[in-house]
C-alpha positions as CSV (number, residue, x, y, z in Angstrom):
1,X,-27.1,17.6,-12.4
2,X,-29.9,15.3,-11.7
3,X,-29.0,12.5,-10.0
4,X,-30.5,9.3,-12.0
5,X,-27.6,10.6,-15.0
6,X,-24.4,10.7,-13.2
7,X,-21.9,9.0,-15.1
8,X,-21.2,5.0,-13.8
9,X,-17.5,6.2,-13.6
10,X,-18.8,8.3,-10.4
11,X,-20.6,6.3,-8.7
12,X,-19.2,5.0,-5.3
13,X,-21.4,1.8,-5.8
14,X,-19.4,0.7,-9.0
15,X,-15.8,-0.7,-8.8
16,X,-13.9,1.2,-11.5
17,X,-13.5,-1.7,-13.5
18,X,-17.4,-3.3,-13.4
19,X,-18.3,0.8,-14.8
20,X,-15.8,0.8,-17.6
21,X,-17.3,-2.6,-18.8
22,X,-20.5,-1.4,-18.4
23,X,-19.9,1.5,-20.4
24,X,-18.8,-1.1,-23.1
25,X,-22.1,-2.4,-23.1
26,X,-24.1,1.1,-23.2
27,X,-24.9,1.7,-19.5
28,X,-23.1,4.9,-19.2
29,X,-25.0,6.3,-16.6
30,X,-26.7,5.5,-13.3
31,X,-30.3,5.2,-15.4
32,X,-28.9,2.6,-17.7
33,X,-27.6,0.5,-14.8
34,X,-30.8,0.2,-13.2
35,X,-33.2,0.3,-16.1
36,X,-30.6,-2.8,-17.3
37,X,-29.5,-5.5,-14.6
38,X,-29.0,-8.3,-16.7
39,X,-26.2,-6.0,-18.2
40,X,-24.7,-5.9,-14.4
41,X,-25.1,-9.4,-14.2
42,X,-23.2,-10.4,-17.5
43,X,-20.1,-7.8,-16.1
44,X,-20.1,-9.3,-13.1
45,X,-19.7,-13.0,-14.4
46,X,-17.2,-11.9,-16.9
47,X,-14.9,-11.0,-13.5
48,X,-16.2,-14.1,-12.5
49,X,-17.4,-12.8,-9.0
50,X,-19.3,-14.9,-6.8
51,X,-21.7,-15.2,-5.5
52,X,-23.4,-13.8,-8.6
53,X,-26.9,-13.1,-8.0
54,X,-26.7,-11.9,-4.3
55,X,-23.4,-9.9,-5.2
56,X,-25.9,-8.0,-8.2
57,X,-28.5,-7.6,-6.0
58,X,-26.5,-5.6,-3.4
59,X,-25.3,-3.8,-5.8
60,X,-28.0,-2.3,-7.7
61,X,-29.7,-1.9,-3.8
62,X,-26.5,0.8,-3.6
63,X,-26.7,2.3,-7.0
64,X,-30.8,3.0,-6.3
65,X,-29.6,4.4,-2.8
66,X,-27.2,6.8,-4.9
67,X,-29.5,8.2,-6.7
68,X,-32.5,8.7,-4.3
69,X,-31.1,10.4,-1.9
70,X,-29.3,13.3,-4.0
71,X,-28.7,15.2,-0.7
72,X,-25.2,12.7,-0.4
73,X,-23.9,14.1,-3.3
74,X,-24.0,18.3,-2.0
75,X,-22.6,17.0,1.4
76,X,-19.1,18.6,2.0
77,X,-16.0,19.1,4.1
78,X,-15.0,22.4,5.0
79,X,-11.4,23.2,4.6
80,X,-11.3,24.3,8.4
81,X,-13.2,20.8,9.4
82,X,-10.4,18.9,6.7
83,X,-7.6,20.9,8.3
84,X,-8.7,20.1,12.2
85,X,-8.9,16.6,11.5
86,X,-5.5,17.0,10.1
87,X,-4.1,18.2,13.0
88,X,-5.8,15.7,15.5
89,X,-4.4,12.8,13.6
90,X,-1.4,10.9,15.1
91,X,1.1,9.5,13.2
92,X,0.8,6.0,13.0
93,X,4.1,4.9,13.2
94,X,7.8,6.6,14.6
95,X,10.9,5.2,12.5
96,X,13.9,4.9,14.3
97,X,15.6,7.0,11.3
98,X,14.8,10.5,12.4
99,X,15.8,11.7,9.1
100,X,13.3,10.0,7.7
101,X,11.2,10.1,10.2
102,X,11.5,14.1,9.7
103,X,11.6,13.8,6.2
104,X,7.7,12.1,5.7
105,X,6.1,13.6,8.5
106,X,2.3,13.7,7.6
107,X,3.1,10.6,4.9
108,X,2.7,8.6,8.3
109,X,-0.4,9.5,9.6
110,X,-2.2,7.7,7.4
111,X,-5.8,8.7,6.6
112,X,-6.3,7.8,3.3
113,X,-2.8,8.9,1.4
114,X,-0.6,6.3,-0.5
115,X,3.0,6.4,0.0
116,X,4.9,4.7,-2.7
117,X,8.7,3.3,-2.2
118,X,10.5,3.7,-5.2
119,X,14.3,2.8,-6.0
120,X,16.7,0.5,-7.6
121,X,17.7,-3.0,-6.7
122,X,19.8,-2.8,-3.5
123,X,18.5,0.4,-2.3
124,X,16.4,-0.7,0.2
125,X,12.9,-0.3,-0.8
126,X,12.1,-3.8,1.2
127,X,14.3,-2.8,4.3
128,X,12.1,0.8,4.7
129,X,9.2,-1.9,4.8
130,X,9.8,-4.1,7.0
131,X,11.3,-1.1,9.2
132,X,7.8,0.6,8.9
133,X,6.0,-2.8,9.6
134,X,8.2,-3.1,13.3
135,X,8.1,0.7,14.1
136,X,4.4,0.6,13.7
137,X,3.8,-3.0,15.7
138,X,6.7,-1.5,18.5
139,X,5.2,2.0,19.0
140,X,7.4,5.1,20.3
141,X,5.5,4.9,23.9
142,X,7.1,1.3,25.8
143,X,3.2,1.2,27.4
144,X,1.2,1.4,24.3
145,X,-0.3,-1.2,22.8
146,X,1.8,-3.7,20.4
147,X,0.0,-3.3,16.9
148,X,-0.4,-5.5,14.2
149,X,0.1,-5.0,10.2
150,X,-0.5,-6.4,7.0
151,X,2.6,-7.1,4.6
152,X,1.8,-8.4,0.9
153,X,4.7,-10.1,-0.7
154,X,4.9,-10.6,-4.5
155,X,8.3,-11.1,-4.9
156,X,9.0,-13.3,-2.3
157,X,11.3,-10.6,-0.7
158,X,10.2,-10.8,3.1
159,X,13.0,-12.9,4.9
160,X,11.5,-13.5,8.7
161,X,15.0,-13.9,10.0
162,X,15.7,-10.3,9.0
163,X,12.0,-9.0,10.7
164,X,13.1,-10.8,13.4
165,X,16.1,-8.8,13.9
166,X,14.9,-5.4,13.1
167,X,12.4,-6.8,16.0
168,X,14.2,-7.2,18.7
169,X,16.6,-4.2,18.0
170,X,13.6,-2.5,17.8
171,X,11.9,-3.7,21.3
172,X,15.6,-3.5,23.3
173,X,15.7,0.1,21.9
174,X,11.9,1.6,23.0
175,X,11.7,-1.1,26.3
176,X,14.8,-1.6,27.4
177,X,13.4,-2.0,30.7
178,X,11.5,-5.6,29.7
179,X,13.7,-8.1,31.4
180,X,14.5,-11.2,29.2
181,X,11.4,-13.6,30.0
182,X,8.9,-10.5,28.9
183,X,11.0,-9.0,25.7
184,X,10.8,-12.9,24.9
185,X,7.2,-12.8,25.0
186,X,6.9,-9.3,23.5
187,X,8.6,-10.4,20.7
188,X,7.1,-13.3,19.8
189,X,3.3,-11.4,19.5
190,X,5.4,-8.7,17.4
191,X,5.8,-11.6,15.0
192,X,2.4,-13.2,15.8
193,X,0.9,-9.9,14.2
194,X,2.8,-9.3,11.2
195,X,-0.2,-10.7,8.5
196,X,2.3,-11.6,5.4
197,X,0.2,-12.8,2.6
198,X,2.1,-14.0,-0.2
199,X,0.8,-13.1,-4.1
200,X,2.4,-15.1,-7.0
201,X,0.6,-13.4,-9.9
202,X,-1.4,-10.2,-10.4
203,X,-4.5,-12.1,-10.1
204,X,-3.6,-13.0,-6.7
205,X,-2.4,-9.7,-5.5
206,X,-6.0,-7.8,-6.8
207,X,-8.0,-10.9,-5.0
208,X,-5.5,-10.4,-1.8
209,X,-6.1,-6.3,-1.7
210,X,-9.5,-6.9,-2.4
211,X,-9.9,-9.0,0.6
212,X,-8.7,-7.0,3.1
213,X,-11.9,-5.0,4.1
214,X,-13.3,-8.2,5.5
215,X,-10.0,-9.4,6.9
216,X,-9.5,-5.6,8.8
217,X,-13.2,-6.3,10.4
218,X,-12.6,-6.7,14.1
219,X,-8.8,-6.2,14.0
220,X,-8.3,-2.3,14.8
221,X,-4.9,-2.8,15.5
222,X,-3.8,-2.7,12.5
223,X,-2.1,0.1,11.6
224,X,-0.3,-0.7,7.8
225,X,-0.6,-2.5,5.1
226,X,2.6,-3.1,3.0
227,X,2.4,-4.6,-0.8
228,X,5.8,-5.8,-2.2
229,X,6.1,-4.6,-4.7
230,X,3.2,-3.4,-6.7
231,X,5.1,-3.9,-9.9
232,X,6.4,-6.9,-10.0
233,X,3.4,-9.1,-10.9
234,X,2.4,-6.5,-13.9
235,X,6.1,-6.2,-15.0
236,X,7.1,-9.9,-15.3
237,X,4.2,-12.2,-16.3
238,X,3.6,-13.1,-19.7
239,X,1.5,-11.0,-21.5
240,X,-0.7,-13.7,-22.9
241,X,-0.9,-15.4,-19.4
242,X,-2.0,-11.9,-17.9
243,X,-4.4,-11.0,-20.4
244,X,-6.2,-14.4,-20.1
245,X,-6.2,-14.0,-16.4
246,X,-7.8,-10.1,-16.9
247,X,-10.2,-11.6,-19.7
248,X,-8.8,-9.7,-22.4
249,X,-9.3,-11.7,-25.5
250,X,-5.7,-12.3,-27.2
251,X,-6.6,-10.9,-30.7
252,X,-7.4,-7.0,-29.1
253,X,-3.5,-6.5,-28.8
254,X,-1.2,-5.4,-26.7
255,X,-2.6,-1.8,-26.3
256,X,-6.0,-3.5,-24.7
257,X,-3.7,-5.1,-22.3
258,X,-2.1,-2.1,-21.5
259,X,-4.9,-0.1,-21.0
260,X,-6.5,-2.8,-18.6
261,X,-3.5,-3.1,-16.4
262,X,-3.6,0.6,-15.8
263,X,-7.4,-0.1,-15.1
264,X,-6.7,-2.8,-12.6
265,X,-4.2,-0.8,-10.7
266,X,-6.4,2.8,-10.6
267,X,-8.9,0.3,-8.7
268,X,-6.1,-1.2,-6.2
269,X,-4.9,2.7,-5.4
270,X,-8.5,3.2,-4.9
271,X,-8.8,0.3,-2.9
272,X,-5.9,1.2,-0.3
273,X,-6.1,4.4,-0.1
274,X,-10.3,3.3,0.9
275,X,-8.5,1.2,3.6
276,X,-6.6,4.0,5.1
277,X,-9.3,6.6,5.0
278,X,-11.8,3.9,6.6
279,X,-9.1,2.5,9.1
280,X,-7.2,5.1,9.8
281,X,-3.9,2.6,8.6
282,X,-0.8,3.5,6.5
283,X,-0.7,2.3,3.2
284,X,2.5,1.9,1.1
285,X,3.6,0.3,-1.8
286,X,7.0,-0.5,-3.6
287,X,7.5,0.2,-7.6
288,X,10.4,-0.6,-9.5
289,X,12.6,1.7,-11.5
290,X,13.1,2.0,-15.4
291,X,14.7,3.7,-18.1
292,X,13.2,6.0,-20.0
293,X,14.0,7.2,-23.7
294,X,14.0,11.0,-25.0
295,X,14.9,12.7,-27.9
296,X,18.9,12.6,-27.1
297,X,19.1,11.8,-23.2
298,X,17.5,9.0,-21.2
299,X,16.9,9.0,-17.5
300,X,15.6,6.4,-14.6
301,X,11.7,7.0,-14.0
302,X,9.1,4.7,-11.4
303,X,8.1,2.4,-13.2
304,X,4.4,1.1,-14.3
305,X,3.6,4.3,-16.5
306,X,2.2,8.0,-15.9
307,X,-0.8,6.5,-15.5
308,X,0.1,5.1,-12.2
309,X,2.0,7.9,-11.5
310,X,-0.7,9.9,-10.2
311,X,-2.2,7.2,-7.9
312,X,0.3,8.0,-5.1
313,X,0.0,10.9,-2.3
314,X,3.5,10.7,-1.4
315,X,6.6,9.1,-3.4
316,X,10.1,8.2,-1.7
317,X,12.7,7.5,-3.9
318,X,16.0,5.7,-1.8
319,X,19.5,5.3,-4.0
320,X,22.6,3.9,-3.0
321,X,25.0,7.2,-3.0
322,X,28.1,5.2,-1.5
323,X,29.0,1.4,-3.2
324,X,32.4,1.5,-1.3
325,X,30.2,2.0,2.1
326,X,27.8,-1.0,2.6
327,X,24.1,0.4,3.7
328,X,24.5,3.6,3.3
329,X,22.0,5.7,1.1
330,X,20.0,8.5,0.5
331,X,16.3,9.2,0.5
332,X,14.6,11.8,-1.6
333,X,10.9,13.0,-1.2
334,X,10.2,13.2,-4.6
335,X,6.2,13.9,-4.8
336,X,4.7,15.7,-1.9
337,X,2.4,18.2,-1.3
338,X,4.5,19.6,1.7
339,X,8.3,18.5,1.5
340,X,9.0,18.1,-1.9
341,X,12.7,17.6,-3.3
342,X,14.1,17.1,0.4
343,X,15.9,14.2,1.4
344,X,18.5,12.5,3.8
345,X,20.9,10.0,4.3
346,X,20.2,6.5,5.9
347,X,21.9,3.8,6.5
348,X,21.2,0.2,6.8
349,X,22.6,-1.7,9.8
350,X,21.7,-5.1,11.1
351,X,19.4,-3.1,13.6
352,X,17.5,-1.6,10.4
353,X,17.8,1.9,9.2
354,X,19.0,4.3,11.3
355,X,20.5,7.9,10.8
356,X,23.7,7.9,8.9
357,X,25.7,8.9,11.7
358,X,24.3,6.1,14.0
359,X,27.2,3.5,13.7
360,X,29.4,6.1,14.8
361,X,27.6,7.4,17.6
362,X,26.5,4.4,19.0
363,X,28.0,1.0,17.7
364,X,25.8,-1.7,16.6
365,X,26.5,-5.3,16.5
366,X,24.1,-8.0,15.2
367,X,21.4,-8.7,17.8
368,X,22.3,-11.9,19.8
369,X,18.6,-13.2,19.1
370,X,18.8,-14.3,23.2
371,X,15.2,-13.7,24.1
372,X,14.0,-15.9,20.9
373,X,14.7,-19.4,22.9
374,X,11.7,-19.5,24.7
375,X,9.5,-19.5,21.5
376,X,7.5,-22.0,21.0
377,X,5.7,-23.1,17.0
């Protein structure tokens, strides 16, 4: 295929959602795009990205550099280079849960896979999280590095009274040797470097994900990148409010709308599983659950769609399988390319989620939050 007619929908250069608009307009492929910027320029001030002219010029400077240098296009992995790579990559994080830990394996090595979080209200999803967020900032080894990572709240979920805890359980259990004046200070750059950026609407969220190749310049530390949830904002806004914000105009229907939110969230899958692949980070995302309807039967699903449903590498679903035992749960690996249908039991404690058989083994009161008097605003 010659390269000047490769479908927009292909070309790295294009944002998913800029080529379906051009396509609109009669650019379909990579010819049209260049023979036509002005058709560029009216797509990219209908997203209303700035600055305008510079952000088209750079742009159609990539889309030429596509299509001149055709040799891009027959470069390839091999499967033996794919699987080495595989194999040198280090997890990126070791939760405290070994059954989880167990359970998700390769889902924490990061590298360009998308783990998504699924499960009902009370299950947990934002517990796993912020357990992630401190067993990848605390790592496994007491004289590695402290990390940092990125958490994106939309539902205004994260509690830093509750990180704070998981925190220090976290530090006194990997460096218990730190005497009180040092796990003080350890602590307090733990919570230094825990990035929460806080989305109200889906506008926000797409404008916070979209920022975060320029924010991740200069900070290789960090090793996730959290959003919860990814449902919320598409779920419960107002579907006039939402179109307006998308530029949908209000007379196209609901269909149009639905059809551009599925657009909008193929582009921020893209976008993180692009930050893990370039950073080497985890990324993970939440989703809501919901009921679906068949002929006779209906059954609990993700939520957001089949569409979306084929955005993640990895899916964990976590359910409550005791409401007479506070905490205690089970996680299932529900779409995995290794370890699929397997699961095990967690349970949340004040120290964060640990095996099931943890309280018993070892018992765990709340953490006295001792070392946290020497902090300072």
């Amino acid at each position: 295929m010659d390269a000047i007619s490769m479908d927009v929908r292909i070309l790295q250069s294009i944002p998913t959602p800029v080529a379906d608009a051009l396509i609109a307009k009669g650019c379909r492929q990579a010819a049209g795009v260049l023979a036509r910027p002005e058709a560029l320029k009216e797509v990219l001030a209908q997203h209303h990205v700035t600055p305008l002219e510079q952000r088209a010029e750079a742009m159609l400077k990539q889309c030429h550099q596509e299509v001149t240098q055709p040799a891009a296009w027959r470069r390839a992995d091999s499967a033996l280079s794919l699987l080495r790579k595989s194999q040198a990559r280090r997890p990126r994080a070791t939760l405290p849960c070994r059954g989880l830990d167990q359970l998700l394996g390769n889902a924490l090595c990061g590298g360009g896979a998308l783990l998504e979080v699924c499960g009902l209200p009370g299950s947990g999803k934002t517990q796993f999280c912020l357990q992630l967020c401190a067993a990848v900032q605390i790592p496994l080894d007491p004289n590695a590095r402290l990390a940092e990572a990125v958490f994106v709240d939309t539902e205004g979920s994260f509690v830093p009274e509750r990180y704070l805890q998981m925190c220090e359980a976290l530090l006194a259990e990997r460096r218990p040797h730190l005497d009180p004046p040092a796990a003080a200070k350890q602590l307090e750059t733990v919570m230094r470097q825990l990035h929460v950026c806080r989305a109200y609407d889906a506008t926000e969220l797409y404008a916070t994900i979209k920022q975060l190749p320029s924010f991740l310049k200069g900070r290789p530390l960090v090793g996730a990148i959290v959003v919860d949830s990814i449902a919320f904002s598409f779920r419960h806004e107002l579907m006039e409010n939402t179109a307006q914000r998308f530029f949908v105009p209000a007379d196209r229907g609901f269909h149009v709308f639905r059809c551009l939110e599925a657009e909008v969230l193929a582009d921020l899958a893209a976008s993180l599983r692009q930050l893990g692949a370039h950073h080497e980070l985890l990324a993970v995302v939440t989703n809501h659950m919901t009921t679906r309807f068949g002929e006779d039967q209906s059954w609990l699903a993700p939520a957001l769609g089949e569409s979306w449903a084929h955005q993640p590498s990895c899916q964990l679903r976590l359910e409550k399988t005791d409401w007479a035992s506070p905490g205690l749960g089970r996680a299932t690996l529900t779409k995995s390319v290794l370890k699929a249908n397997n699961s095990c039991a967690y349970r949340i404690l004040p120290a964060g989620l640990r095996d099931e058989d943890f309280g018993s083994a070892r018992p765990q009161g709340p953490p006295s939050h001792g070392c946290c008097g020497a902090w300072s605003s």
